[in-house]
C-alpha positions as a printed NumPy array, in Angstrom:
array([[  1.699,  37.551,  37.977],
       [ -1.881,  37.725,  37.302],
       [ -3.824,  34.317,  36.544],
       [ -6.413,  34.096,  33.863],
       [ -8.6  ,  30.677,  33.746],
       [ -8.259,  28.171,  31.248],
       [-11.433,  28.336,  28.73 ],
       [-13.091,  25.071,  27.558],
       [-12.218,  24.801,  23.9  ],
       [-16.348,  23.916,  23.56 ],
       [-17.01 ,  27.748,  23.993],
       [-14.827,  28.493,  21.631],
       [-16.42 ,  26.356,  19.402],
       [-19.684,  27.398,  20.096],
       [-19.001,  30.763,  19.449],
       [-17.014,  30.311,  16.268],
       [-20.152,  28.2  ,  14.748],
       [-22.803,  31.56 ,  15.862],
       [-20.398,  33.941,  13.35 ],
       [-20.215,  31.503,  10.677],
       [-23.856,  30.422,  10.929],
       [-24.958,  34.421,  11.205],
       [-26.804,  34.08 ,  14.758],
       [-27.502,  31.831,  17.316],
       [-30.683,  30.3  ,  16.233],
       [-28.994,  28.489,  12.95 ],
       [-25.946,  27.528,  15.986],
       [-28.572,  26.071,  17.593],
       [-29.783,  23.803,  14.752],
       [-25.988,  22.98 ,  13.754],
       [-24.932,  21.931,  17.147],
       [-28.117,  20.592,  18.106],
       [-28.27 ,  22.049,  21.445],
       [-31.251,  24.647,  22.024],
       [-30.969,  28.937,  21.822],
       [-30.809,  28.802,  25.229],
       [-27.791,  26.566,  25.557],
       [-25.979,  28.403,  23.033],
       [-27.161,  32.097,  24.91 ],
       [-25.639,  30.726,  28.041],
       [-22.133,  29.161,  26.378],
       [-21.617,  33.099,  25.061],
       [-22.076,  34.401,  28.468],
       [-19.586,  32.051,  30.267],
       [-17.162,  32.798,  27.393],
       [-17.891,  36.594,  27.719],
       [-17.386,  36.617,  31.475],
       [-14.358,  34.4  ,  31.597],
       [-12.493,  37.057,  28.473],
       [-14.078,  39.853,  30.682],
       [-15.767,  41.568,  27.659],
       [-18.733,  41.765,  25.344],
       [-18.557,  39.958,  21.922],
       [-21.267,  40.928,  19.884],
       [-22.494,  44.455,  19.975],
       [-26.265,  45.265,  21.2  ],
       [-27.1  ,  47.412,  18.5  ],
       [-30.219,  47.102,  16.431],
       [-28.735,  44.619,  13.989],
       [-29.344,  40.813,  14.493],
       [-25.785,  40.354,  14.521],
       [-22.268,  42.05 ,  14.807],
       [-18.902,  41.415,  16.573],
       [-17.586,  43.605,  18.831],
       [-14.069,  44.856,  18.393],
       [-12.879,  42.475,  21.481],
       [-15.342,  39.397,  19.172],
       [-12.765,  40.132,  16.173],
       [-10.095,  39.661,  18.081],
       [-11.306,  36.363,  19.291],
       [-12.421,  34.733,  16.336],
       [ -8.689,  34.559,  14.939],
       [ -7.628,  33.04 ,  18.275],
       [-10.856,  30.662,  18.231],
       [-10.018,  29.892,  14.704],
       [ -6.56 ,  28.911,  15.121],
       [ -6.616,  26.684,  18.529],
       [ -9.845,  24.832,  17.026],
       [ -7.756,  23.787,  13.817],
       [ -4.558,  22.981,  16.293],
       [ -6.62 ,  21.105,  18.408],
       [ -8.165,  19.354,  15.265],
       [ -4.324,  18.872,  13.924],
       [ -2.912,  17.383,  17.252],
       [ -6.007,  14.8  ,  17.153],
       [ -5.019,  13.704,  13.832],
       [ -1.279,  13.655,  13.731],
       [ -1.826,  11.849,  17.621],
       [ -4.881,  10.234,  17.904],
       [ -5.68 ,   8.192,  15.265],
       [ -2.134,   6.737,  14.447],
       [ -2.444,   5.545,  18.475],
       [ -5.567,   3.798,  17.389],
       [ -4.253,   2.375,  14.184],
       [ -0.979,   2.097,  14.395],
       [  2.108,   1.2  ,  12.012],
       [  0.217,  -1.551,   9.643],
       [  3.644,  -3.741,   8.887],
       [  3.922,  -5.437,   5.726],
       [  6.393,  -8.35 ,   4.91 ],
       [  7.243,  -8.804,   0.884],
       [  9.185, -11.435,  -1.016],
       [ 11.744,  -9.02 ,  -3.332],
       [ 10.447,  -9.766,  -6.281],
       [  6.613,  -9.389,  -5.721],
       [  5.575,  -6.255,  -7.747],
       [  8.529,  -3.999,  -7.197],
       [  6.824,  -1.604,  -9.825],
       [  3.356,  -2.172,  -9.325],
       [  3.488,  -2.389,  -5.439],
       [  3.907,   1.381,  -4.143],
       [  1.478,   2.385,  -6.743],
       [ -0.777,   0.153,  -4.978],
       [  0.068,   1.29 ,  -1.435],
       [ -0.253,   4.342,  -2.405],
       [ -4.049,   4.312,  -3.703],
       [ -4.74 ,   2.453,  -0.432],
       [ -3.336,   5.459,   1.623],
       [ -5.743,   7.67 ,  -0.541],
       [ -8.592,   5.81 ,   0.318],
       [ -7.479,   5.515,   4.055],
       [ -4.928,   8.177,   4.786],
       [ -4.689,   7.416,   8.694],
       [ -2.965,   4.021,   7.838],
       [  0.635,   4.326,   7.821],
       [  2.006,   1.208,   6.054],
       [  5.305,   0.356,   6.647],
       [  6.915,  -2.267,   4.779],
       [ 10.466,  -4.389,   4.217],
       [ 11.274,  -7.526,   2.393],
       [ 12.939, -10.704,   2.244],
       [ 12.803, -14.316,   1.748],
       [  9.5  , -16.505,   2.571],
       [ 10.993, -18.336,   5.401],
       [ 12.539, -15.36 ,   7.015],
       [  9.214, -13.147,   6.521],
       [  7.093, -15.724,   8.101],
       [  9.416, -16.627,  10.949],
       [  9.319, -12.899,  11.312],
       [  5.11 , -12.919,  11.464],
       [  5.506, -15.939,  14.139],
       [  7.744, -13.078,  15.999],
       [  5.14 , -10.517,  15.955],
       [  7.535,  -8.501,  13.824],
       [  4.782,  -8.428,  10.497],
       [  1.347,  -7.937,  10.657],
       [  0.696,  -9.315,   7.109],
       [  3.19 , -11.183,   4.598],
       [  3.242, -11.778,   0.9  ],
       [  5.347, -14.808,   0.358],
       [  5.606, -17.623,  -1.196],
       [  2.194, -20.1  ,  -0.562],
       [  1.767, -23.395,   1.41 ],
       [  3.781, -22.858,   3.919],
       [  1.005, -23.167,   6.939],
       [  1.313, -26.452,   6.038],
       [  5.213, -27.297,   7.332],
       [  5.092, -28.16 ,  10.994],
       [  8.604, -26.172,  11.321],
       [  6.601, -23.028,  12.003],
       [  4.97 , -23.317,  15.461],
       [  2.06 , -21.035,  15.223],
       [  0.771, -22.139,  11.614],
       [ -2.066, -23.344,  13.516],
       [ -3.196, -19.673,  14.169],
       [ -1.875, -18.105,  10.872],
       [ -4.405, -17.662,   7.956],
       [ -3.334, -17.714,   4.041],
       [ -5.07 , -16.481,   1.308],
       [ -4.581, -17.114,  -2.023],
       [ -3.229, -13.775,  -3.802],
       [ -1.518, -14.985,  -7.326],
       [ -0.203, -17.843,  -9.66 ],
       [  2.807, -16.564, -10.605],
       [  3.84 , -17.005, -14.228],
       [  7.46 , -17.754, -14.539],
       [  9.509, -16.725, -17.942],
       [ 12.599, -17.138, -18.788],
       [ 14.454, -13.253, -19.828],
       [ 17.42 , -12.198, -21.344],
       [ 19.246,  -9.011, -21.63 ],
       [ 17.428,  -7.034, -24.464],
       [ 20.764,  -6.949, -26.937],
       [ 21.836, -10.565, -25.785],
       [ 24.91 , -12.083, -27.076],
       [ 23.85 , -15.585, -25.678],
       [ 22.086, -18.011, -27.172],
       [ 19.135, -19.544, -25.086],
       [ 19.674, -23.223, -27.069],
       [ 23.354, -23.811, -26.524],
       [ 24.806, -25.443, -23.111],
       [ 25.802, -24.9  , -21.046],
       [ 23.684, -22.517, -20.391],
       [ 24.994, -18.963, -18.529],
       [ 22.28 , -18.688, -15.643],
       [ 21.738, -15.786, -13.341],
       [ 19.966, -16.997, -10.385],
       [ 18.357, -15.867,  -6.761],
       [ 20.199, -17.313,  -3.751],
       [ 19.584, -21.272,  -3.143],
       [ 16.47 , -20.27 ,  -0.499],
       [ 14.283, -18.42 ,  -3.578],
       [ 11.645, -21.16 ,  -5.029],
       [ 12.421, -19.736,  -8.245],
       [ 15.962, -21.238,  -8.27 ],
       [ 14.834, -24.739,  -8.13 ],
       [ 11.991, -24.14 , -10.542],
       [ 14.841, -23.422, -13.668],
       [ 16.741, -25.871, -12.123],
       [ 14.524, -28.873, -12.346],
       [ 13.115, -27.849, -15.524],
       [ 16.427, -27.713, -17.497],
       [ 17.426, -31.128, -15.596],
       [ 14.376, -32.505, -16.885],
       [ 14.695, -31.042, -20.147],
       [ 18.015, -32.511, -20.694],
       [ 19.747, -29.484, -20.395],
       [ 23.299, -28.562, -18.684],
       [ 24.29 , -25.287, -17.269],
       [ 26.097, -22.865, -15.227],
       [ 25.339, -20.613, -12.903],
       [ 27.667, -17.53 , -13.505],
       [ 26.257, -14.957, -11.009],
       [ 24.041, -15.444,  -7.616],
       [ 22.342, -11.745,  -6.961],
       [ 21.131, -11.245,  -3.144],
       [ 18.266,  -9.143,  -4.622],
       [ 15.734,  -8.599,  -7.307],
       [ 17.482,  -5.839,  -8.106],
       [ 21.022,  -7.674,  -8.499],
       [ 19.559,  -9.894, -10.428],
       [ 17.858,  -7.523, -12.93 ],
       [ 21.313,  -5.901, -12.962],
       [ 23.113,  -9.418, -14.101],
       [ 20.318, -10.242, -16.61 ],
       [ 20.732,  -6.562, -18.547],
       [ 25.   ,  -6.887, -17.974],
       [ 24.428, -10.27 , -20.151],
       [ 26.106, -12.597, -17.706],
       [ 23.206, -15.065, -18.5  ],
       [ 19.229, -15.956, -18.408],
       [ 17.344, -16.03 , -15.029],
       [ 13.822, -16.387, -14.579],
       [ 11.317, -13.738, -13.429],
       [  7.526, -13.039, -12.705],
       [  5.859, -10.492, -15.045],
       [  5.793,  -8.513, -12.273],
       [  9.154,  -8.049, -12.047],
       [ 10.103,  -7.546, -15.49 ],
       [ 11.902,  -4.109, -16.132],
       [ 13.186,  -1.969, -19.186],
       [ 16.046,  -3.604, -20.624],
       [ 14.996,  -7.294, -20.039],
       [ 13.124,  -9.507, -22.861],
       [ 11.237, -12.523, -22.45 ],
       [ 13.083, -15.005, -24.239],
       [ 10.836, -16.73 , -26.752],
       [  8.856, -19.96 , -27.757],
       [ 11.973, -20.584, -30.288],
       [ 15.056, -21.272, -28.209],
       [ 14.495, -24.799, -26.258],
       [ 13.915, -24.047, -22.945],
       [ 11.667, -26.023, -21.36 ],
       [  8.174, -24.723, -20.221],
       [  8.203, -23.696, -16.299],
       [  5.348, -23.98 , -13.973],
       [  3.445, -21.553, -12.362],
       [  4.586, -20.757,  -8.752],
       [  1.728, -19.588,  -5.882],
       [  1.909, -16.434,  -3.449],
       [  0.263, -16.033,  -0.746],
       [ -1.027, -13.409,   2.037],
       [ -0.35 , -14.463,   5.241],
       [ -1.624, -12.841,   8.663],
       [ -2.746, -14.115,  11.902],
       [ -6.441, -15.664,  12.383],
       [ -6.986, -12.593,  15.506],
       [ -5.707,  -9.38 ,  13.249],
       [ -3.161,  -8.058,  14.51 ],
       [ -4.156,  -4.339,  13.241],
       [ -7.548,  -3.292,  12.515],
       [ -7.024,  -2.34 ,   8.631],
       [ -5.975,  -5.969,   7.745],
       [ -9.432,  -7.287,   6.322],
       [ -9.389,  -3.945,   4.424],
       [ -5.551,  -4.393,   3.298],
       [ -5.697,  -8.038,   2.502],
       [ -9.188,  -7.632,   0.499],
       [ -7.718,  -4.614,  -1.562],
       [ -4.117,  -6.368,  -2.795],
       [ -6.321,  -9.357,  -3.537],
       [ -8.647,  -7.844,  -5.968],
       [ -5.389,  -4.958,  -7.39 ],
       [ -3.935,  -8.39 ,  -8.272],
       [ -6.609, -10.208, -10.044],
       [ -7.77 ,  -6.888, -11.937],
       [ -3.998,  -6.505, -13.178],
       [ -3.807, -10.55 , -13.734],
       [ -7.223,  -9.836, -15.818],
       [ -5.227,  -6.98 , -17.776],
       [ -2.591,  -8.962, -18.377],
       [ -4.654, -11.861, -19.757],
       [ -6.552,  -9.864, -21.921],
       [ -3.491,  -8.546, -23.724],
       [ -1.532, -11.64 , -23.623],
       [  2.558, -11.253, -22.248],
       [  2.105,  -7.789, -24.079],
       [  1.134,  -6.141, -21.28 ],
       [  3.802,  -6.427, -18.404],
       [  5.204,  -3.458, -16.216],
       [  8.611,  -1.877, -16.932],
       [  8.206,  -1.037, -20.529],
       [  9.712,  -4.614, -20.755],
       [  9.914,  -6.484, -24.336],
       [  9.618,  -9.65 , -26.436],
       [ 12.307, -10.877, -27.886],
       [ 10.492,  -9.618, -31.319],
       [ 11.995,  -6.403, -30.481],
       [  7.974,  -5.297, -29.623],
       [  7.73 ,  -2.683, -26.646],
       [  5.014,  -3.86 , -24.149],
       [  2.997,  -1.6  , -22.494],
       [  3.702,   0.485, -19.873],
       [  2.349,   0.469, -16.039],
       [  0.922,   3.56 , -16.445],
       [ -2.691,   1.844, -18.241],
       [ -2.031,  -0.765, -15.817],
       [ -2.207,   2.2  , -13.171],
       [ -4.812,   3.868, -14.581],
       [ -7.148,   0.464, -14.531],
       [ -6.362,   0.245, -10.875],
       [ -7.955,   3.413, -10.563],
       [-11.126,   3.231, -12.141],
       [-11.109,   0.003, -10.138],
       [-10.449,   1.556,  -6.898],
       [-13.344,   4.111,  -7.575],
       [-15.692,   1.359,  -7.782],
       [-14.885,  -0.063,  -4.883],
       [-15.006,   3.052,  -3.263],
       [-18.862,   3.683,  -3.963],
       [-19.282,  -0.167,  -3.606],
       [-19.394,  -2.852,  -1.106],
       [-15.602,  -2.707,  -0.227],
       [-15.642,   0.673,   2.046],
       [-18.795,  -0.904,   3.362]])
């Protein structure tokens, strides 16, 4: 079997960027190495194919029936090579950027988020899972999470060994509201009051709880859902009232109003948490970007008073609130400034 040597890719290139730059003097300039260089790089490739490229006619510049051939080949290993470097390279340098989420932070909102982050950095592959604030953070402690959006203060509790070395920052006061189904049959002033609630670990739980004890109020919880989603599913089946961020509102749920004596609830704080050393090189970058996609959608929100929530949720007037897709497109034009700004600095 006859052996042919293996050609340096580099010749290749060098020869692909004299036919699209029409002649060696403008390769020259593009690859900054002089004529010369580039004179000599076509003769090694010439001698290892064992033919002539170009023709040596009185033109400046033609390719040889063998050079035709070549330039397809050229062509098509230079843009393998280039797609093995960036399907294998760069994820080895970045890797998997893993994100811990309390269920009900932004289930809407979140992905649409995510997802202008991977526009703006497309080597990053997120991956992401939720759960409860003590298990995400015991999780971080287990080097299981780079970063975690939970529920805030915790680096404070000395049950967590390594909250000596883990950093929080300060990502949202949470409004709370009490919702209904949006056809309820209940009514939010008579007790005991029908309650769908989180499991006993979510903060939220003893948030209504304390309020309506305070308040004077009695009631029963009727359904605990595991999930956001189980409990969205309870509130819209009627079984009772929970209580929800604005963030996790969603069609078919009303915020029950001023009117029906329930007692006022108190905001509740998230968090970002992530090791002091960053564990993955796109954390700063992360962290900085859910930061400000929160406070420009908290600004939003403000703005338009509880009229502007995502999910297409409503009042209890029977008013349709705004849909994400304004919210989304604010993100945007936000995201575009921060591309031509300081944050891609």
């Amino acid at each position: 079997m006859t052996s042919f040597p293996d050609i340096d890719l580099d010749l290749f290139r060098c020869f692909l960027t004299v036919v699209e730059n029409g002649g060696f003097t403008q390769a020259s300039k593009r690859l900054h190495v002089t004529q010369s260089g580039i004179t000599l790089k076509i003769k090694r490739l010439e001698e290892q194919l064992n033919c002539r490229l170009f023709r040596r006619t009185t033109k400046p510049f033609e390719l040889s029936h063998e050079g035709e051939i070549v330039l397809g080949y050229a062509r098509r290993l230079l843009d393998l090579n280039q797609e093995m470097l960036q399907r294998v390279a760069k994820p080895k340098k970045y890797g998997d950027l893993r994100l811990g989420i309390v269920d009900h932070f932004g289930p809407q909102l979140l992905p649409m988020w995510l997802a202008e982050f991977r526009e703006t950095f497309p080597n990053v592959k997120i991956v992401s899972d939720i759960g409860l604030t003590h298990e995400l953070l015991k999780d971080l402690e287990d080097d299981k999470f780079d970063l975690v959006i939970a529920s805030a203060g915790y680096t404070a509790m000395g049950e967590y060994k390594l909250a000596p070395s883990i950093q929080e920052t300060h990502l949202q006061k949470e409004t709370v509201l009490w919702v209904q189904a949006e056809n309820s049959k209940i009514d939010p002033s008579k007790d005991p009051l029908p309650l769908v609630m989180f499991g006993a670990k979510c903060r939220f739980r003893p948030i209504a709880l304390e309020a309506l004890q305070k308040a004077g109020r009695t009631w029963e919880i009727v359904f605990v859902g595991g999930s956001l989603n189980s409990v969205q599913t309870g509130v819209e089946a009627d079984l009772g009232l929970s209580v929800l961020s604005p963030l996790s509102l969603a069609q078919g749920i009303v915020i029950v109003g001023n009117n029906s004596d329930l007692p006022t609830l108190p905001t509740a704080d998230l968090a970002i948490y992530s090791r002091k050393t960053p564990t993955h090189p796109m954390l700063p970058r992360l962290t900085t970007f859910l930061v400000e996609s929160v406070a420009a959608w908290e600004a939003d929100y403000r703005s338009s008073g509880p009229a502007r929530v995502p999910g297409n949720a409503k009042l209890s007037g029977g008013r349709f609130l705004t849909p994400p897709r304004e919210v989304r497109n604010k993100t945007k034009r936000d995201k575009n400034v921060r591309r031509n700004g300081a944050f891609l600095n």
